[in-house]
C-alpha positions as CSV (number, residue, x, y, z in Angstrom):
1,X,-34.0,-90.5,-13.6
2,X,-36.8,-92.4,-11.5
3,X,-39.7,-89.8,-10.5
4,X,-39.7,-89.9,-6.6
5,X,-42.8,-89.1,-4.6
6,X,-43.4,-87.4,-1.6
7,X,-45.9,-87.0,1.1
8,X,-47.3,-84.0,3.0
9,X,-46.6,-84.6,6.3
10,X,-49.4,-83.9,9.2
11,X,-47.3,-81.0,10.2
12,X,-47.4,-79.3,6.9
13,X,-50.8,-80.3,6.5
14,X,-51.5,-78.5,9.3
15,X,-49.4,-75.2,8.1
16,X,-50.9,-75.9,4.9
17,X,-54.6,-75.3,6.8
18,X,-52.8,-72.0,8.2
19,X,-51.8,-70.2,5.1
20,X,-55.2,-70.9,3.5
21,X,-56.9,-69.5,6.1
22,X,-54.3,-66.3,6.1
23,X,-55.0,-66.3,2.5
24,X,-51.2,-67.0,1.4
25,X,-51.3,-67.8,-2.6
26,X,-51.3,-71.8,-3.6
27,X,-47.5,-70.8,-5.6
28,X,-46.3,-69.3,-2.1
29,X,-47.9,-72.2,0.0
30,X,-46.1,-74.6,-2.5
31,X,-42.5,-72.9,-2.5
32,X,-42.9,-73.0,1.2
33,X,-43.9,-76.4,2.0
34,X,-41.4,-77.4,-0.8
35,X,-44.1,-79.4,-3.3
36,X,-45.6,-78.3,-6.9
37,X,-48.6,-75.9,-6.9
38,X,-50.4,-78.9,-8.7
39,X,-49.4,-81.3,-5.3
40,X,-51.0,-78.4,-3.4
41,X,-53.7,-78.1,-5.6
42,X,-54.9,-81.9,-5.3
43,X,-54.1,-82.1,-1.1
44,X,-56.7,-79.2,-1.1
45,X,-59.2,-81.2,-3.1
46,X,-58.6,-84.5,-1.2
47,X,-59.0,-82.9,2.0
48,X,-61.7,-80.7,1.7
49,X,-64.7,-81.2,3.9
50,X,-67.6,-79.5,4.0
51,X,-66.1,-76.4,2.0
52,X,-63.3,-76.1,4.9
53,X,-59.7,-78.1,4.4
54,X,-59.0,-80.2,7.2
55,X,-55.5,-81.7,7.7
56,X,-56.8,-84.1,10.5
57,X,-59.7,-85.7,7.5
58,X,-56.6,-85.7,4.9
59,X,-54.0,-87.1,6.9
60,X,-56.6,-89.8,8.2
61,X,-57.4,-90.6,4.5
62,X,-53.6,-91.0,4.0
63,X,-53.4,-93.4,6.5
64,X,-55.9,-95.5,5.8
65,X,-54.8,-95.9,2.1
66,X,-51.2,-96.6,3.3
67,X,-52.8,-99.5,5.0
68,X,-53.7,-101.1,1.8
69,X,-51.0,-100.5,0.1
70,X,-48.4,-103.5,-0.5
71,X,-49.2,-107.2,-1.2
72,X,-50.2,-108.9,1.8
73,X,-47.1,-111.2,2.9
74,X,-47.1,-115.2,1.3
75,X,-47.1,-116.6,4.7
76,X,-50.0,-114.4,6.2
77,X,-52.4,-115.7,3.5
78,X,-50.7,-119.2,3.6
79,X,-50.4,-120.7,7.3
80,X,-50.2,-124.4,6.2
81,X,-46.6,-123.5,4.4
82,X,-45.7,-121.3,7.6
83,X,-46.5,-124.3,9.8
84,X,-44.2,-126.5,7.2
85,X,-41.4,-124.4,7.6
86,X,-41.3,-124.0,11.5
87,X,-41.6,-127.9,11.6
88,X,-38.1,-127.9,9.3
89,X,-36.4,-124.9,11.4
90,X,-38.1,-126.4,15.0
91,X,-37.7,-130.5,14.0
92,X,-34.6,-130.4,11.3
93,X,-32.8,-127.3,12.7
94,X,-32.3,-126.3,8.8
95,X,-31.3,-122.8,7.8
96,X,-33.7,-120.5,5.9
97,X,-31.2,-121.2,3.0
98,X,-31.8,-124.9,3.3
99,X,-35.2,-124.5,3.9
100,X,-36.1,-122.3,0.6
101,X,-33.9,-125.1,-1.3
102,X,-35.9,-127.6,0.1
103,X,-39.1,-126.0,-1.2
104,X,-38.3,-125.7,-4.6
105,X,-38.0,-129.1,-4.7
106,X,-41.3,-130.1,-3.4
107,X,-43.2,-127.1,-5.2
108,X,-45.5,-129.5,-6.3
109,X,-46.3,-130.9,-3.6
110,X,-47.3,-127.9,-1.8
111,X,-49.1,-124.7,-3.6
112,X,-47.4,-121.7,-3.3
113,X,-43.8,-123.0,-1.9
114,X,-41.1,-121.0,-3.9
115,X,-40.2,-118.7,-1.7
116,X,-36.7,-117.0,-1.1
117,X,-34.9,-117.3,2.1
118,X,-34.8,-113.8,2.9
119,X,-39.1,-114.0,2.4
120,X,-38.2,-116.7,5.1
121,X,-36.4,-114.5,7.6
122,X,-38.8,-111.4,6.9
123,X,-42.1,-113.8,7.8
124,X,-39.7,-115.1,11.4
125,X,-38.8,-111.0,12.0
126,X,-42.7,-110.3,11.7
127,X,-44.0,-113.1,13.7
128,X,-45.7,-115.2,10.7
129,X,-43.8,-118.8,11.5
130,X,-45.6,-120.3,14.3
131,X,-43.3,-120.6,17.7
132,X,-39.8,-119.8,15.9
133,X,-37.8,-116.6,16.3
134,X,-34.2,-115.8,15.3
135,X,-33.2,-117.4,18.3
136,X,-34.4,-120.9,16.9
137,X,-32.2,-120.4,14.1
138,X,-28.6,-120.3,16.0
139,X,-27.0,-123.7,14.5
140,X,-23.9,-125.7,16.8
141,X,-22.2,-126.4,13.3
142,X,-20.5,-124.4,10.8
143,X,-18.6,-125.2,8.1
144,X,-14.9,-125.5,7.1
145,X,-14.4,-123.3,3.7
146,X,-11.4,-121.3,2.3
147,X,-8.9,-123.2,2.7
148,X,-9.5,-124.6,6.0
149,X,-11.2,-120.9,7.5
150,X,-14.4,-122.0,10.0
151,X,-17.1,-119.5,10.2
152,X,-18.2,-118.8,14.0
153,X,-21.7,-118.0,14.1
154,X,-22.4,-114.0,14.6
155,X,-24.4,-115.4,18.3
156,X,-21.3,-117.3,19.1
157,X,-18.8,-114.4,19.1
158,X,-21.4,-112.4,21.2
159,X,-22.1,-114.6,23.5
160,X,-18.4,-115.4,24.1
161,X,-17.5,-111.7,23.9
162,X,-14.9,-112.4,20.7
163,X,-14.0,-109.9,18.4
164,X,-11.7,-109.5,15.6
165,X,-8.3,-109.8,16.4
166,X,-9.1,-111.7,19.5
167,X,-6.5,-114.9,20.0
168,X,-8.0,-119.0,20.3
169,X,-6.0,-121.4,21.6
170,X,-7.4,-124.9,20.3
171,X,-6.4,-128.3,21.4
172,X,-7.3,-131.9,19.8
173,X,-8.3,-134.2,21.8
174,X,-8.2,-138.3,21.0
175,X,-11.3,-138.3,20.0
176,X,-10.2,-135.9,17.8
177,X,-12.5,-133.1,18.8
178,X,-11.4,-129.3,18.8
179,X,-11.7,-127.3,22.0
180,X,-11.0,-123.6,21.6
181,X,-10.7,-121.1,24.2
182,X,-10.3,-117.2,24.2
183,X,-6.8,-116.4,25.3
184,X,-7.1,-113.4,27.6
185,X,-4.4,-110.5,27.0
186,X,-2.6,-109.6,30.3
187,X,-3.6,-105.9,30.7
């Protein structure tokens, strides 16, 4: 079984700052705040100051090494690949998908491309592509798959309010395009 790590929070910080100063035992502060007498132990040490524990110093300390924590994104440190794929979701209207495929062919071309499609749509959600948002990625195709089944884009369905069960009526016209429509239900 994976070990699993937990935090003091800044509230039991502070509560932890309250039974020291009442004098409660480390083994009673620990069965109360639900951690190890060792965890207690070293959150003493760490956030001692001048003699005097202080669950602001500690929980600042936290904070600031939770800010370095993680590898820094591949598009943060890399704009020139960020710029490369907004130009193919902006210009060629491809799909994360597409684009990631399109990447791993050129990885020699360009340092650093093989990236996955869902590093793709984490770097749009965070704001590291240059002028694209999920909105840039709504497509006007789809594909036909499963025996004949077409896939309406999620956007689609919500902009025309269609759900599951909801009825299309489609016609063919003689240039052999499809208009659907929603059939309404008689309430």
């Amino acid at each position: 079984m994976p070990r699993t790590f937990n935090h003091l929070s800044y509230e039991q910080r502070c509560r932890l700052k309250n039974m020291l100063e009442s004098k409660t035992p480390v083994q009673t502060i620990a069965d109360t705040l639900g951690f190890h007498r060792s965890a207690i132990y070293r959150e003493i040490k760490r956030g001692t100051v001048d003699g005097v524990y202080s669950p602001e110093d500690s929980e600042n300390r936290y904070q600031e090494n939770l800010s370095h924590s993680g590898k820094e994104a591949k598009l943060s440190i890399n704009p020139e690949l960020a710029q490369i794929i907004a130009d193919y979701i902006l210009k060629d209207k491809l799909s994360p998908k597409k684009i990631a495929a399109e990447l791993q062919k050129r990885s020699g071309d360009i340092p650093n491309a093989a990236i996955t499609h869902n590093t793709i749509y984490n770097a749009i959600d965070n704001g590291l592509i240059p002028g694209v948002t999920r909105e840039n990625l709504r497509s006007d195709e789809t594909s036909v798959y499963n025996n004949g089944n077409i896939f309406l884009a999620k956007w689609l369905r919500e902009e025309l309010d269609i759900k599951d069960g909801d009825i299309l009526h489609f016609e063919v016209t003689a240039d052999k395009k499809i208009i659907f429509s929603k059939i309404e239900e008689d309430g």
